[in-house]
N, C-alpha and C positions, 0 to 999 in steps of 0.2 A: 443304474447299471444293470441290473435286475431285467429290465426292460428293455435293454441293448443286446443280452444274452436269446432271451426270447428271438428277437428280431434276427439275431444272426442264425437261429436255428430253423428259422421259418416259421414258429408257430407264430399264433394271434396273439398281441402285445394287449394290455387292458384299457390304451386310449386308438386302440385303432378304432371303436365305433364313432369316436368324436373324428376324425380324420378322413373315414369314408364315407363323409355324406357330398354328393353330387358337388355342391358348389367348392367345397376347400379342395375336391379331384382336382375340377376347373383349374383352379388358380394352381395348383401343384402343374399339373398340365402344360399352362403357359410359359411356366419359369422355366422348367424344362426344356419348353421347345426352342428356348433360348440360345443352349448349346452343351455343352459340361458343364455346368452347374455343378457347383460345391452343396453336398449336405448341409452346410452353417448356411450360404444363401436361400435354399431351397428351404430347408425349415426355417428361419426366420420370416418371410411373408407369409406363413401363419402361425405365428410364436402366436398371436391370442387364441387361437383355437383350444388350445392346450395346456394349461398350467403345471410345475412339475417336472420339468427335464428341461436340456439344452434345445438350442437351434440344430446343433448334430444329430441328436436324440431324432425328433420333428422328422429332421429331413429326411433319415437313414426308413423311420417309419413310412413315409408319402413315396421313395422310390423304391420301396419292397410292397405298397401296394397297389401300385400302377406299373408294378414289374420293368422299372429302369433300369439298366444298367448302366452303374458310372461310365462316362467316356473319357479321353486322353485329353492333355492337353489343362492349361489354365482355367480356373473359372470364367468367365465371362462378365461376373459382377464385380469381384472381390480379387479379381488377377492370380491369384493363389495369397491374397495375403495371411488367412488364417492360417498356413502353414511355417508361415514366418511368424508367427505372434511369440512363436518359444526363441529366438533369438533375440528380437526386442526385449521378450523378457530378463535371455539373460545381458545386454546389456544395462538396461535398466539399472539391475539387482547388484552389479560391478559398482556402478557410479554411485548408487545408493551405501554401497557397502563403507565409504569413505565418510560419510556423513551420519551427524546425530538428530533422531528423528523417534517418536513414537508411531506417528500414525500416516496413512497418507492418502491420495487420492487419483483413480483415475480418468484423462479426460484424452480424448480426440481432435485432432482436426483434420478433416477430408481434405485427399485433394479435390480439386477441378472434377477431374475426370473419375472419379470414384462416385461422386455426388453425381455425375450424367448417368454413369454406368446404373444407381441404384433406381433411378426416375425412370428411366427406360423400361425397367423390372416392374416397374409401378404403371407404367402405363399401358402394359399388356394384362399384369394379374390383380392390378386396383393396389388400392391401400385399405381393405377393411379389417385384416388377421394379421397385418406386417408390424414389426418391428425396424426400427431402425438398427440401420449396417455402424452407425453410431454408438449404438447403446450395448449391440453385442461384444463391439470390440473394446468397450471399456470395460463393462464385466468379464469377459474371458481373460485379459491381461490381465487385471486384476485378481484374477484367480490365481493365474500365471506366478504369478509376483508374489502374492500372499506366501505362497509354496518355498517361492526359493527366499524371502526375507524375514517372513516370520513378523511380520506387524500386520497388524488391522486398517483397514479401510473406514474413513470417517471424512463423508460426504459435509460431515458441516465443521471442522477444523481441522484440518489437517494440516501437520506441520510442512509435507513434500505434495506437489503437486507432479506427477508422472503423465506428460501429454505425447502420445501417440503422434508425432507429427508427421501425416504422411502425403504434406507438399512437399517437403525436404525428404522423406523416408527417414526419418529417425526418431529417436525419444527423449524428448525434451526434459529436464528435470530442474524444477524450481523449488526453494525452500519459500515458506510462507513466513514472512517478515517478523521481527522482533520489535518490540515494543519497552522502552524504558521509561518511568517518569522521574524526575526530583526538581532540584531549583539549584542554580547556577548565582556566580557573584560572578563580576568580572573586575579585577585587580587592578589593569593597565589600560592605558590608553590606545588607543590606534590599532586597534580590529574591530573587524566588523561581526554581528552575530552569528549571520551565516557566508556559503559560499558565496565569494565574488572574484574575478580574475583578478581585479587590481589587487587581492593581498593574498597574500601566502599561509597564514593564518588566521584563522576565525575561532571563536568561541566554539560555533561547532565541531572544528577540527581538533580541535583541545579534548573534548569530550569524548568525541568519537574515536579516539587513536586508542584507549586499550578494549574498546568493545572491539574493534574491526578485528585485535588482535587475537582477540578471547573468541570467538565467534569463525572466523576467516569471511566475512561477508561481503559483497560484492559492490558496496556502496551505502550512503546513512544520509538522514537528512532530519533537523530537528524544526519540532513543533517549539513554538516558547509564545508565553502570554507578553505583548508585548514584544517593544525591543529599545535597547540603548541606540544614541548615536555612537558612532565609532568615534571618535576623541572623547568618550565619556563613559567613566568607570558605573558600574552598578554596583552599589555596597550592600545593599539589600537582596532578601532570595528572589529572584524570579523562575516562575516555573517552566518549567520546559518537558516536552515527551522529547528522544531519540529516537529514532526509526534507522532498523540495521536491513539491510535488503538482501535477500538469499544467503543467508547463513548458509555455513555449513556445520557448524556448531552449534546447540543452543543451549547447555549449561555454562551459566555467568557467576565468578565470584564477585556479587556486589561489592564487598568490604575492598575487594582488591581493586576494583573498578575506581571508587572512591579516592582512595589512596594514593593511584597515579596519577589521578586528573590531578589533585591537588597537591602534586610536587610538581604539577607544571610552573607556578606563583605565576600564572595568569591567569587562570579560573579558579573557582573552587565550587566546588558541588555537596549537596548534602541530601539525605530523605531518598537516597534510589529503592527505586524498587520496578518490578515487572509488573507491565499493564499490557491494554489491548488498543486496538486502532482505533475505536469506538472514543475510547478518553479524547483523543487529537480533538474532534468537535467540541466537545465538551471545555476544552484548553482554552480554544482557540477562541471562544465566546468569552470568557473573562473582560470583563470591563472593570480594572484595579485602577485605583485611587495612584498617583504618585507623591514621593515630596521629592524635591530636588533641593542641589544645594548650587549655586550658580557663582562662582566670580568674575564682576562686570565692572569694566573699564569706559570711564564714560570720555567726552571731549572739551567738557569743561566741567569746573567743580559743579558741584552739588548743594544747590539748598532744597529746600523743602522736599526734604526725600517721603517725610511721611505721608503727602499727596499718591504716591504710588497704592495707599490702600483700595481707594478709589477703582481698581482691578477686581476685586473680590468683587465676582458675580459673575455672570455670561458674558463672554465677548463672541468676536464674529475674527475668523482665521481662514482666511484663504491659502489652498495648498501653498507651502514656499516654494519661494526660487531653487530652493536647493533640491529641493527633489520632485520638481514639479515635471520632469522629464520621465520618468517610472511612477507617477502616482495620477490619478483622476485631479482636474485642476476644481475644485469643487471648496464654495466657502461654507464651514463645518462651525456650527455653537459650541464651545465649548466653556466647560466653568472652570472657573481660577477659585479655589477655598479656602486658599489662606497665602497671607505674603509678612516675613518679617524681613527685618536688614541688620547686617551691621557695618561699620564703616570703617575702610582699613587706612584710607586717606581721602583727601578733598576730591578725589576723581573715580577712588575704587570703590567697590561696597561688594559683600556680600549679599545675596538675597538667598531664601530661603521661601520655596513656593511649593503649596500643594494646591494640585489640582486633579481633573477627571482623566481619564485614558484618552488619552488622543490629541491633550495639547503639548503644543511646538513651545520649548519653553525660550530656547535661542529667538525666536519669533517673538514670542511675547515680549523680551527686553528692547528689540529693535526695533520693533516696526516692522520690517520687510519690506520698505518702501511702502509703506500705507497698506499691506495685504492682511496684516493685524491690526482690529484694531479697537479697545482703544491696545493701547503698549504702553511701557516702563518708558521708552525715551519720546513719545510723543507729548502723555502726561507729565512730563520734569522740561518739556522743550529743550531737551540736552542729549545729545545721542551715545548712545552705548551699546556695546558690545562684549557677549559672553567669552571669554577668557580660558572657563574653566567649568566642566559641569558633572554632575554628578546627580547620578540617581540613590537616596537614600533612605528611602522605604517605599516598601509597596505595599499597601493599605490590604489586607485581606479581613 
């Protein structure tokens, strides 16, 4: 400011000697002969000339020493939009004001014609001292904004994202996503874990219904190691992240969170806590052990059931029928580690199997039409089918 006062009195500023050497005249020159040119476009094509002040600073300097005088009318590069930046600000700072946030960040997107406008500039005075019409307008709004919100700018977490969107002309405002982990049971039969048209409820939705409430966020979607079938309870924890999608909130009563899910007596959740998107990979690579507990209806009695040990070891699974529609149809090794039984009549049995992540265990009793194999009704030559199934540890 020191520097601006000079400048308006007419004396010699202390970066005018960087500013009056021959070539940055040139290029001030050029811009100029453009048309009215804004001080912020005029000094930013040589923002590196000079460290230490704005593109206004620059500009107001280079047209007091090639004796310009502003002309009427709009910019030519930037249409007048730096004049507008104090109204984006205070809409911004409104929308902002409704929401909980520490820190946040500002970003740009040009339009069409602003991006021609700034190439064109470029193609008469170069690009060796220029700045992007980009980078000025997200630091001066963000100045903007710092002023009237009173929070800091944090280029690497920021909880709000503020984007200058000026194909639309307005200011976009997006919270950066929430992150939850714990581990889920599921009680009941017949949902599925996540969103699907066919059902009205899912495990995720269970979960998700008092964060969305706690938060106001725009949408969720969960990570989980693994997954049940849908007519099969999980009695054991399986973990899972939540992802809540533009909060507008971001203090969570875990305990309270807790508490709801598990007066649904369809899920029940334990271990919450706040994490980061980064976990989601980390989740998602888990390769858990299972035991199931299976009851299987065969179509004639049963002898020699203890032949079914015979399973323990690698078999070969081809995707099923059942969901060979949404999955790669690809035949996958998987091991079977353990199988015990018990017998509830000449036709039923319990089974009891643990194996690796990723076997089909409905599969493994049936066959599939030979796309397992070996299987439980192939080795007993008696065919059967699971009844009833249940996930009942998950091996960590």
């Amino acid at each position: 400011m020191i520097l601006m006062s000079l400048v308006k009195k007419g004396k010699a500023g202390p970066k005018d000697k960087a500013f009056s050497k021959p070539e940055v005249l040139r290029v001030a020159k050029a811009v100029i002969a453009r048309g009215p040119v804004c001080d912020h476009c005029l000094g930013r094509q040589l923002a590196q000339v000079s460290t230490g002040m704005t593109d206004l600073e620059r500009g107001a300097i280079l047209r007091r020493l090639l004796k310009a005088k502003p002309e009427g009318g709009d910019c030519p590069v930037c249409g007048g939009l730096f004049k507008r930046l104090g109204k984006f600000a205070d809409d911004a700072a409104g929308r902002l004001s409704k929401m909980e946030y520490a820190t946040f960040v500002v970003g740009t997107k040009l339009s069409g014609e602003l991006i021609g406008a700034e190439e064109a500039v470029w193609e008469d005075a170069g690009i060796d001292y220029c700045e992007s019409i980009k980078s000025e307008l997200n630091r001066e709004l963000g100045k903007l904004l710092e002023a009237r919100i009173h929070k800091v700018v944090d280029e690497e977490k920021p909880d709000v994202t503020v984007t200058l969107n000026l194909e639309k002309d307005r200011v976009d405002i997006r919270a950066a996503p929430l992150f939850f982990s714990g581990a889920y049971k599921k009680l009941v039969r017949g949902i599925p874990q996540t969103k699907w048209d066919k059902y009205e409820v899912t495990v995720e939705d269970v979960i998700a219904a008092p964060f969305m409430a706690a938060t106001k966020g725009e949408g969720h979607s969960m990570h989980a190691s693994g997954r049940e079938d849908i007519d099969a309870r999980c009695l054991d924890w399986r973990p899972f992240i939540l992802e809540i999608e533009n909060p507008s909130k971001r203090t969570v009563d875990l305990r309270k969170m807790l508490k709801e899910v598990n007066a649904s007596g369809k899920v029940e959740v334990s271990g919450l806590e706040a994490t980061v998107r980064k976990e989601v990979a980390g989740l998602k690579d888990l390769r858990l052990d299972k035991s199931y507990r299976a009851l299987v209806e065969f179509e004639k009695p049963v002898t020699g059931v203890e032949r079914v040990q015979k399973l323990i070891g690698t078999i070969s699974q081809r995707t099923p029928v059942r969901v060979a529609h949404r999955r790669a149809d690809l035949v996958r090794k998987r091991k079977v580690k353990d199988i015990k039984w018990k017998k509830i009549n000449n036709k039923k049995f319990e089974f009891q199997i643990k194996g690796e992540a990723g076997l089909y265990i409905k599969e493994l009793i049936s066959g599939d039409g030979g796309r397992t194999r070996p299987s439980v009704s192939e080795i007993l030559g008696n065919q059967g089918a699971v009844k009833e199934l249940d996930v009942i540890k998950i091996w960590r």
